[in-house]
BATORVEX-989131 format. One record per residue: residue number from 1; x, y, z of N, C-alpha, C in turn. Coordinates in nm, 4 decimals, always signed. Example, Ala and Ser with C-alpha at 12.3 -4.5 7.8 and 13.67 -1.06 7.14 Angstrom:
2
i/n.east/n.north/n.up/ca.east/ca.north/ca.up/c.east/c.north/c.up
1/+1.3190/-0.5690/+0.7800/+1.2300/-0.4500/+0.7800/+1.3200/-0.3300/+0.7800;
2/+1.2850/-0.2250/+0.7080/+1.3670/-0.1060/+0.7140/+1.2900/+0.0030/+0.7870;
END
This chain:
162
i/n.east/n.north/n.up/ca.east/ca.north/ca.up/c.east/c.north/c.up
1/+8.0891/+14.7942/+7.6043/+8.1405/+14.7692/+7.7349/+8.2893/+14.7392/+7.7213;
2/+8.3343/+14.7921/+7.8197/+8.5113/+14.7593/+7.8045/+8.5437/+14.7413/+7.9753;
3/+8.6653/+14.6195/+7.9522/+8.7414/+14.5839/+8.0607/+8.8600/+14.5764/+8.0471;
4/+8.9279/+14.5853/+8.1217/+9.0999/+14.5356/+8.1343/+9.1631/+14.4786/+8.1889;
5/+9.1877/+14.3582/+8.2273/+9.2315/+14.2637/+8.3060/+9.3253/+14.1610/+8.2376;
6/+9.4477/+14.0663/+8.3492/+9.4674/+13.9671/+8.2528/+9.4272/+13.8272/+8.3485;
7/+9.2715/+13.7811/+8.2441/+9.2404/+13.7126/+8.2605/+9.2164/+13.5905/+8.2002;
8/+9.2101/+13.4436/+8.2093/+9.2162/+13.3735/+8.0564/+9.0942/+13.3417/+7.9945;
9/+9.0906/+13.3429/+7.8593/+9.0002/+13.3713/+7.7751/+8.8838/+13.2683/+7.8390;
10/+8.8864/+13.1412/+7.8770/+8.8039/+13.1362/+7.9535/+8.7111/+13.1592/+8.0894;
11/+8.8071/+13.2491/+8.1441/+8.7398/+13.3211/+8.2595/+8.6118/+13.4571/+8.1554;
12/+8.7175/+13.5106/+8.1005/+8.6380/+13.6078/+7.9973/+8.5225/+13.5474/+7.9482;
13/+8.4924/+13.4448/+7.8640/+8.3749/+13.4100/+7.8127/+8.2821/+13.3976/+7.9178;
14/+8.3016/+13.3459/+8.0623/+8.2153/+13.3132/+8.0953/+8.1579/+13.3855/+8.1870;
15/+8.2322/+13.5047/+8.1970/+8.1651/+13.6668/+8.2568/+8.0859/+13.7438/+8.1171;
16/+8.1358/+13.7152/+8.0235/+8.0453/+13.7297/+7.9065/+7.9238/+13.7290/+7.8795;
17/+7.8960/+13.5582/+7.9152/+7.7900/+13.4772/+7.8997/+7.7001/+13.5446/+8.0102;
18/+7.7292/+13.5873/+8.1610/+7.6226/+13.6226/+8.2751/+7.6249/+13.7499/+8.2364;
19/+7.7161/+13.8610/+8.1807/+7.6508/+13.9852/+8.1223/+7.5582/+14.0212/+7.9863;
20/+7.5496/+13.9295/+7.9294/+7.4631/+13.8958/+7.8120/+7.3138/+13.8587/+7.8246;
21/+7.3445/+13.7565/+7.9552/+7.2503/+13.6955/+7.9701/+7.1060/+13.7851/+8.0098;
22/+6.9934/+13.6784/+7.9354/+6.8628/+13.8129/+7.9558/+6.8027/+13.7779/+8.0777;
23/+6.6927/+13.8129/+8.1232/+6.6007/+13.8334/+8.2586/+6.5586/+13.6742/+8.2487;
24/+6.5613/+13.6230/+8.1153/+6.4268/+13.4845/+8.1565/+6.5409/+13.4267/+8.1350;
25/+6.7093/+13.4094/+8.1247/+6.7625/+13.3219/+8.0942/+6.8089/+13.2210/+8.2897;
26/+6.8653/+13.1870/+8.2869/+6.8781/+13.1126/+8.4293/+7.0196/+13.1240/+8.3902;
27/+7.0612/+13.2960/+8.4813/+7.2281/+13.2985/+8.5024/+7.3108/+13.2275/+8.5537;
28/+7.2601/+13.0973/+8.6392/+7.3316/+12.9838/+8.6936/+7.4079/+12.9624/+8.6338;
29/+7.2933/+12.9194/+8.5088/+7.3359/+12.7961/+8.4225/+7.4673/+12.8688/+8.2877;
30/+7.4575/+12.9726/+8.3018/+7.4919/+13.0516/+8.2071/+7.6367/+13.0558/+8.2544;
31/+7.7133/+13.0442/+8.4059/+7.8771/+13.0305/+8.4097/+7.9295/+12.8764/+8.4004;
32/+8.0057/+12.8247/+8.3422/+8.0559/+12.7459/+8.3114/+8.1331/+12.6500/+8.4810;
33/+8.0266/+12.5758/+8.4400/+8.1186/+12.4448/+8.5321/+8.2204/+12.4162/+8.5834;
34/+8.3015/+12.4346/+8.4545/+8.4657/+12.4031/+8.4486/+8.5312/+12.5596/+8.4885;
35/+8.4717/+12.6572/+8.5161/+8.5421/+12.7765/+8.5651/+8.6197/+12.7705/+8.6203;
36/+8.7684/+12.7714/+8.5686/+8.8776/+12.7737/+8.6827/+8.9408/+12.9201/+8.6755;
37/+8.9935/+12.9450/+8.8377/+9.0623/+13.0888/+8.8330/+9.2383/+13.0706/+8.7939;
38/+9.3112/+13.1958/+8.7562/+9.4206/+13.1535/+8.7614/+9.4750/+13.2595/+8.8963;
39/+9.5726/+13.1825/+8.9081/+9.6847/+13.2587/+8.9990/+9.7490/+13.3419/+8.9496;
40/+9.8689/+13.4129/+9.0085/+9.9475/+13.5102/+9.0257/+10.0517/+13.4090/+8.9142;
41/+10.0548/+13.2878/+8.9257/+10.1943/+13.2903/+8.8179/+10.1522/+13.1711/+8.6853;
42/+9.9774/+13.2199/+8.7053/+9.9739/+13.1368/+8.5711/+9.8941/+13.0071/+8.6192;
43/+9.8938/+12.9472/+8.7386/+9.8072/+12.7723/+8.7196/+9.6964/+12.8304/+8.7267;
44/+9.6304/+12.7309/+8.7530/+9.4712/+12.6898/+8.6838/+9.4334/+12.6395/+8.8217;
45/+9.3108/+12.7003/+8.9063/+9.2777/+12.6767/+9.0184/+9.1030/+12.6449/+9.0164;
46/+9.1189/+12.5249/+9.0869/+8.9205/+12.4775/+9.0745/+8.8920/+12.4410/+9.2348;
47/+8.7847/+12.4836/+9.2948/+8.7520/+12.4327/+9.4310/+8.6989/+12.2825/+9.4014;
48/+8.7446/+12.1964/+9.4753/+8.6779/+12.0637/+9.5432/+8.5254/+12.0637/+9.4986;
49/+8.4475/+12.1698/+9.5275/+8.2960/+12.1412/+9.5502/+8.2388/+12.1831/+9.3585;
50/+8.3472/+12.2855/+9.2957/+8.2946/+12.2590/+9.1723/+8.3388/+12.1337/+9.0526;
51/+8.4302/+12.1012/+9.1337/+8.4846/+11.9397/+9.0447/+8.4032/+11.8293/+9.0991;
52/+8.3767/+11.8531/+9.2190/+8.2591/+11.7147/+9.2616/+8.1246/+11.7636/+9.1821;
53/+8.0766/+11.8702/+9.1853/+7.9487/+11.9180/+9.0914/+7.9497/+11.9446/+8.9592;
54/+8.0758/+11.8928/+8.9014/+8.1160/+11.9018/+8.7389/+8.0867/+11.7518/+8.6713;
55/+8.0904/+11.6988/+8.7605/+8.1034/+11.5410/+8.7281/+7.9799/+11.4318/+8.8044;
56/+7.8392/+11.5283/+8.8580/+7.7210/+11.4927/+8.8942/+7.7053/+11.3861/+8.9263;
57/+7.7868/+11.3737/+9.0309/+7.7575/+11.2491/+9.0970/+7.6406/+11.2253/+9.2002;
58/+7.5798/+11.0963/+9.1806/+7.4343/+11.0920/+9.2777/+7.4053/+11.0576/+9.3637;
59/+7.5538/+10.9149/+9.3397/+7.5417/+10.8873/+9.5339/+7.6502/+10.8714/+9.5876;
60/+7.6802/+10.8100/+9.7082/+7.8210/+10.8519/+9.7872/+7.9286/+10.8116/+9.7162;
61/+7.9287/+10.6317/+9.6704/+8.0250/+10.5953/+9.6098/+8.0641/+10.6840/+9.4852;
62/+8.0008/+10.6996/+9.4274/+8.0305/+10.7939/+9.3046/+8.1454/+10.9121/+9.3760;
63/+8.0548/+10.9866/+9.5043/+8.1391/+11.1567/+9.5761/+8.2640/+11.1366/+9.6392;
64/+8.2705/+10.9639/+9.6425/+8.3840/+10.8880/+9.7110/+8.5118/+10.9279/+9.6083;
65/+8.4575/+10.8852/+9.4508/+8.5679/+10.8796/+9.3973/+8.5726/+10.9990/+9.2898;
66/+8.4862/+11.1270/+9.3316/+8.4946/+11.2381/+9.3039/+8.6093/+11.2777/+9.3700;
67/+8.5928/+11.3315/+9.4897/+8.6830/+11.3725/+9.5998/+8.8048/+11.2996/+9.6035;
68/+8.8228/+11.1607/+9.5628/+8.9390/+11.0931/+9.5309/+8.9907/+11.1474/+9.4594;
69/+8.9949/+11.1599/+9.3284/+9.0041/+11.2024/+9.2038/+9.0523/+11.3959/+9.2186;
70/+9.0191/+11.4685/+9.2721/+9.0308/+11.6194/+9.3094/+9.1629/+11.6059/+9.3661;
71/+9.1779/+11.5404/+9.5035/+9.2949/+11.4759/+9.5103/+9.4681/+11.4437/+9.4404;
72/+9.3957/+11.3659/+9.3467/+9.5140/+11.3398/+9.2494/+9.5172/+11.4118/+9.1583;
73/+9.4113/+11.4919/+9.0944/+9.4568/+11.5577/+9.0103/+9.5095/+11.7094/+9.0236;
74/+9.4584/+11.7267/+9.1793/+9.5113/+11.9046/+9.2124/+9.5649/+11.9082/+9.2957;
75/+9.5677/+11.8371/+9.4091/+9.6670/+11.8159/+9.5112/+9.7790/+11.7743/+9.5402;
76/+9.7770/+11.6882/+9.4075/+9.8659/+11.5624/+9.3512/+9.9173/+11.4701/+9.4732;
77/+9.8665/+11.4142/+9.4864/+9.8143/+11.3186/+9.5977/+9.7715/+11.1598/+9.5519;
78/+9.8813/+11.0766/+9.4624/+9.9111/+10.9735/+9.4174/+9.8132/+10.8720/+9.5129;
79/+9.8197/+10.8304/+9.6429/+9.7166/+10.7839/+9.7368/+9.6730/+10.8455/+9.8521;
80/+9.5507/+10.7985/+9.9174/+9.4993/+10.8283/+10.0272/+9.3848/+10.7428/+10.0735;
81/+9.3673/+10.7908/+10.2053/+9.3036/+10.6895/+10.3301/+9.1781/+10.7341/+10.2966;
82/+9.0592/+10.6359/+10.3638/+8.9485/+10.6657/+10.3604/+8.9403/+10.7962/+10.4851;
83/+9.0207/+10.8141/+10.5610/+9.0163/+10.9129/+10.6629/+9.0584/+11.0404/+10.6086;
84/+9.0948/+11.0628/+10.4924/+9.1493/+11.1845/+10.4220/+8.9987/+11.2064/+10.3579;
85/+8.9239/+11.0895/+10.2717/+8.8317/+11.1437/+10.2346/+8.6880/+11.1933/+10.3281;
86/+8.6219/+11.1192/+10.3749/+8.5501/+11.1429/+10.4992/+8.5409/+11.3066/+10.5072;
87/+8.6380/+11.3811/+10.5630/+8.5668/+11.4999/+10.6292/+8.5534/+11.6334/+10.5286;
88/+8.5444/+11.5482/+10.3747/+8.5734/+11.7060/+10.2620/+8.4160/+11.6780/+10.1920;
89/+8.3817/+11.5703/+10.2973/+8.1826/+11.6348/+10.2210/+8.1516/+11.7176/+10.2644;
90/+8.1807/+11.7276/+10.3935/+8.1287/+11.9005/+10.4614/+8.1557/+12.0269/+10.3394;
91/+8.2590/+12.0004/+10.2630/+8.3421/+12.0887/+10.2294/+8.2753/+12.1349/+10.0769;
92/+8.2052/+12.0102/+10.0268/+8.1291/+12.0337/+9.9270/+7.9988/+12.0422/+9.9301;
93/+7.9396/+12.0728/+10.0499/+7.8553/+12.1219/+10.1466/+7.7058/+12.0094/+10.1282;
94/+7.7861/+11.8589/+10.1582/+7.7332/+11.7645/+10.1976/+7.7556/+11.6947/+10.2986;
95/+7.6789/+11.6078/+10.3245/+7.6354/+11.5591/+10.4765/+7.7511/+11.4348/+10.4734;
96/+7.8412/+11.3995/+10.5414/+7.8988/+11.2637/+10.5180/+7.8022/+11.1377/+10.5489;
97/+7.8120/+11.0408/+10.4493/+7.7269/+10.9348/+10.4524/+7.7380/+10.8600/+10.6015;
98/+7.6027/+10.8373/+10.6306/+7.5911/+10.7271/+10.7897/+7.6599/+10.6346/+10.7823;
99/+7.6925/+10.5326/+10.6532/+7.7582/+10.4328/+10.6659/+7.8750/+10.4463/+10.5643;
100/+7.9342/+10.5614/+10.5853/+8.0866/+10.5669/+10.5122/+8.1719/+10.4295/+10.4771;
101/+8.1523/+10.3329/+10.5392/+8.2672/+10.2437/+10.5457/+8.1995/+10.1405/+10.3964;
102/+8.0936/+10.1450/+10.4002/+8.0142/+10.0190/+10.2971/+8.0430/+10.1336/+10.1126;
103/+7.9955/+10.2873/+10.1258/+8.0385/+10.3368/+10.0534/+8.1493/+10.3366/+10.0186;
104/+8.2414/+10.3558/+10.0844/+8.3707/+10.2937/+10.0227/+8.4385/+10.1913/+9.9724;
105/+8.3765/+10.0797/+10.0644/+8.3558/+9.9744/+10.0005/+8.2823/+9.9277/+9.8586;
106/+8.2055/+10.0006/+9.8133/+8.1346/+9.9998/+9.6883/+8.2151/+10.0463/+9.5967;
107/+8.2633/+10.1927/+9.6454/+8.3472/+10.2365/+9.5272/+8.4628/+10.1704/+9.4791;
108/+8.5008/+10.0680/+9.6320/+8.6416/+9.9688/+9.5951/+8.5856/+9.8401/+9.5245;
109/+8.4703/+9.8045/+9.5312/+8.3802/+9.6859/+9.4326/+8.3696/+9.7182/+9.3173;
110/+8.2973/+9.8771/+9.2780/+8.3160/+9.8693/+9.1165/+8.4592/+9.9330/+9.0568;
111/+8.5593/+9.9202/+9.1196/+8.6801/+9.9114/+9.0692/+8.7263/+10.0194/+9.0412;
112/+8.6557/+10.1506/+9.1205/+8.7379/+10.3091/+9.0624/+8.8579/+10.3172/+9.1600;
113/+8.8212/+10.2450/+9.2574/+8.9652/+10.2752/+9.3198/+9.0008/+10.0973/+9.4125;
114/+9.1375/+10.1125/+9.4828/+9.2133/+9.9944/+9.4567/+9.3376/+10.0493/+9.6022;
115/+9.3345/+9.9212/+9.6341/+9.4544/+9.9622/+9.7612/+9.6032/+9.9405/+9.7024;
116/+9.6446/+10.0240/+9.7548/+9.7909/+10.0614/+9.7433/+9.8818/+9.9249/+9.7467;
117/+9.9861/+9.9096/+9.7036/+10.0827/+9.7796/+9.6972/+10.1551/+9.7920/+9.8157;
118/+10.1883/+9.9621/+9.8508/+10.2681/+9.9717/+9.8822/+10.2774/+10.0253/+10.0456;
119/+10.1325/+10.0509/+10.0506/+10.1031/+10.1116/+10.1917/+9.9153/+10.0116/+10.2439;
120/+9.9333/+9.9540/+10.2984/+9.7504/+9.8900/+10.3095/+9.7164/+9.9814/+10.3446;
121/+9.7251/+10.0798/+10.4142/+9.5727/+10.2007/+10.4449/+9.5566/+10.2638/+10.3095;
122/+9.6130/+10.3048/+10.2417/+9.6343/+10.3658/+10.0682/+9.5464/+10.3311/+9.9944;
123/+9.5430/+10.4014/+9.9352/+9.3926/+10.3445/+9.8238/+9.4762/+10.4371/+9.7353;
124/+9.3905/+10.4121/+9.5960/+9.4493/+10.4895/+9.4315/+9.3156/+10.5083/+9.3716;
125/+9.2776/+10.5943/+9.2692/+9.2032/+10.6051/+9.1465/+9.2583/+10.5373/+9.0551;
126/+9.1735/+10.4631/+9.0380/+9.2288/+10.3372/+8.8958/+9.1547/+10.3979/+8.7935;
127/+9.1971/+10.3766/+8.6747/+9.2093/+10.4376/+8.5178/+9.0514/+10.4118/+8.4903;
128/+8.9737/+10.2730/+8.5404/+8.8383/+10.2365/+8.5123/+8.7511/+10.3714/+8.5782;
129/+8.8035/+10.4396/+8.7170/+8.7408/+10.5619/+8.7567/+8.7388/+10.6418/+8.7522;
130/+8.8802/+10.7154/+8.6757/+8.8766/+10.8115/+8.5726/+8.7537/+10.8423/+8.4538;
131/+8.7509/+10.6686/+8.4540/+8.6749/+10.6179/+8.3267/+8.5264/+10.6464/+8.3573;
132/+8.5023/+10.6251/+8.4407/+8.3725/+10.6569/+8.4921/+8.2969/+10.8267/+8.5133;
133/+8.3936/+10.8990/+8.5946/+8.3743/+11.0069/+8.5924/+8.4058/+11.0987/+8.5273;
134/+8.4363/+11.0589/+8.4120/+8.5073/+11.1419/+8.3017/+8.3745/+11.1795/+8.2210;
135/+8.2981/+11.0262/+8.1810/+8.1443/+10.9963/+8.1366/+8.0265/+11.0451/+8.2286;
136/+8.0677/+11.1338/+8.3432/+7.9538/+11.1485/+8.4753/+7.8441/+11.0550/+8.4864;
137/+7.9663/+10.9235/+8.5508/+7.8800/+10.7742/+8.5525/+7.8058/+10.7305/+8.4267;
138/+7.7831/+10.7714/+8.3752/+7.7424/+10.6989/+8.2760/+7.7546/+10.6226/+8.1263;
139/+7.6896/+10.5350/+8.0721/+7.7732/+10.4457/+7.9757/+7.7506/+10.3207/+8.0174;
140/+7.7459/+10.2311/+7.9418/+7.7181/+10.0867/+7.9031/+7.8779/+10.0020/+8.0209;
141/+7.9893/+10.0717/+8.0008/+8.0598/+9.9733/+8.0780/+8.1084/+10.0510/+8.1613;
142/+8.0518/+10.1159/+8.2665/+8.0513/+10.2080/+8.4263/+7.9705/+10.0994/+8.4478;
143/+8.0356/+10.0029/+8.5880/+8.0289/+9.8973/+8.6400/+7.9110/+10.0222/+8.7798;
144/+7.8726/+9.9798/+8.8038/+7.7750/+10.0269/+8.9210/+7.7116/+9.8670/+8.9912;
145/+7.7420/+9.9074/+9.1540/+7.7005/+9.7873/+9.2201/+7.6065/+9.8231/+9.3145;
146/+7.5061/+9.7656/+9.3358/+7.3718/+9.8559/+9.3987/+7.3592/+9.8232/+9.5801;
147/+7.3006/+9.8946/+9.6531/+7.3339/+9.8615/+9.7574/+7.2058/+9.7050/+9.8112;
148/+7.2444/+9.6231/+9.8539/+7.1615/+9.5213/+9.8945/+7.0557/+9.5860/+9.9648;
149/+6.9257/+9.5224/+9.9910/+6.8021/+9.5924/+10.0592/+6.8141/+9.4931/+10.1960;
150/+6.7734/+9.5014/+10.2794/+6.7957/+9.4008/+10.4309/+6.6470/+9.3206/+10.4161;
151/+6.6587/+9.2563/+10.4348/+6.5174/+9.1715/+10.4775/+6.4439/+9.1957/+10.6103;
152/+6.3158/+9.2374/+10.6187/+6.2618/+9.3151/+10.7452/+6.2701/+9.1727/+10.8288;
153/+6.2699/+9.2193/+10.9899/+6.2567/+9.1046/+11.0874/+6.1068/+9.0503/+11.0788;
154/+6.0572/+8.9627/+11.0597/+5.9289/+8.9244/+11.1369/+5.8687/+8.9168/+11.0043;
155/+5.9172/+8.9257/+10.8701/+5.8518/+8.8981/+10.7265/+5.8267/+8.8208/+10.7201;
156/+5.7303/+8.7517/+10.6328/+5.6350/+8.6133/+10.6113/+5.7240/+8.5676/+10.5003;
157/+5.7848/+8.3971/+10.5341/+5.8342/+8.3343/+10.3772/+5.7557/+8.2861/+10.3436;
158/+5.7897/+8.2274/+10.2253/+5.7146/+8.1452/+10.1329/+5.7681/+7.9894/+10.1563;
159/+5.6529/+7.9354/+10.2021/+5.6882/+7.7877/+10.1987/+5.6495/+7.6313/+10.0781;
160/+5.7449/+7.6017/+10.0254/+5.7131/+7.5117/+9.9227/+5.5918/+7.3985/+9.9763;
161/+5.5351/+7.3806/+9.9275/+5.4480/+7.2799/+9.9358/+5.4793/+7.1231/+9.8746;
162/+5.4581/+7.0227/+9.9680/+5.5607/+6.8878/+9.8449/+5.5156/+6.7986/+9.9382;
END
């Protein structure tokens, strides 16, 4: 088989890998994650929805500081509002969370991200959430804070006896 293109050697391998690939293999799995295209003068281009699905995140806070993170590293986009993030779950063709505001709040509890000095609506990716999603959450010191459960109305306590 022969081609001619100028494409970079990792685009090549990983058209490789799905023409190789046999009938029982699962061609999904067979293109690479990290597939980025290049442009006309050479950068390195990744959509939003395969950098949030590179780094398997499971729940919002985590997609919070996915999408943060896409941000700064391709947009270059030093800070931003929780209103910048909000409407790019659609975009990674998820539902935005019912209670956006507590998710964010979580992700600002376990410390991946941090308000700005310099602007209060601003928020940043701090180095600990790099740290985190670099490991796709996981690891002994990825701080994770769980969401509280509510106590039903009309539940039976327990009363001490004395």
């Amino acid at each position: 088989m022969t081609f001619e293109s100028k494409i970079s050697p990792l685009t090549a391998a990983s058209i490789l890998k799905v023409c190789m690939a046999t009938e029982q293999e699962n061609i999904g799995s067979a293109i690479s994650p990290t597939l980025m295209t290049e442009t006309s003068n050479g950068e390195q281009k990744i959509s939003l929805g395969e950098f949030v699905h590179k780094h398997e995140p499971t729940t919002y806070p985590e997609k919070v500081l996915a999408i943060a993170t896409y941000l700064k590293e391709f947009k270059n986009r030093e800070s931003f509002s929780p209103e910048d993030i909000r409407p790019l779950f659609r975009t990674i063709g998820d539902v935005p969370p019912a209670n956006f505001g507590r998710d964010f709040r979580l992700a600002l509890g376990n410390s991946w991200i941090a308000p700005d000095d310099r602007d209060p609506n601003a928020f940043y990716v701090t180095s600990l959430g790099l740290k985190a999603l670099s490991s796709n959450f996981s690891g002994e010191s990825i701080k994770k804070q769980a969401v509280r459960k509510r106590k039903k109305n009309g539940a039976p306590t327990e009363k001490k006896e004395g």
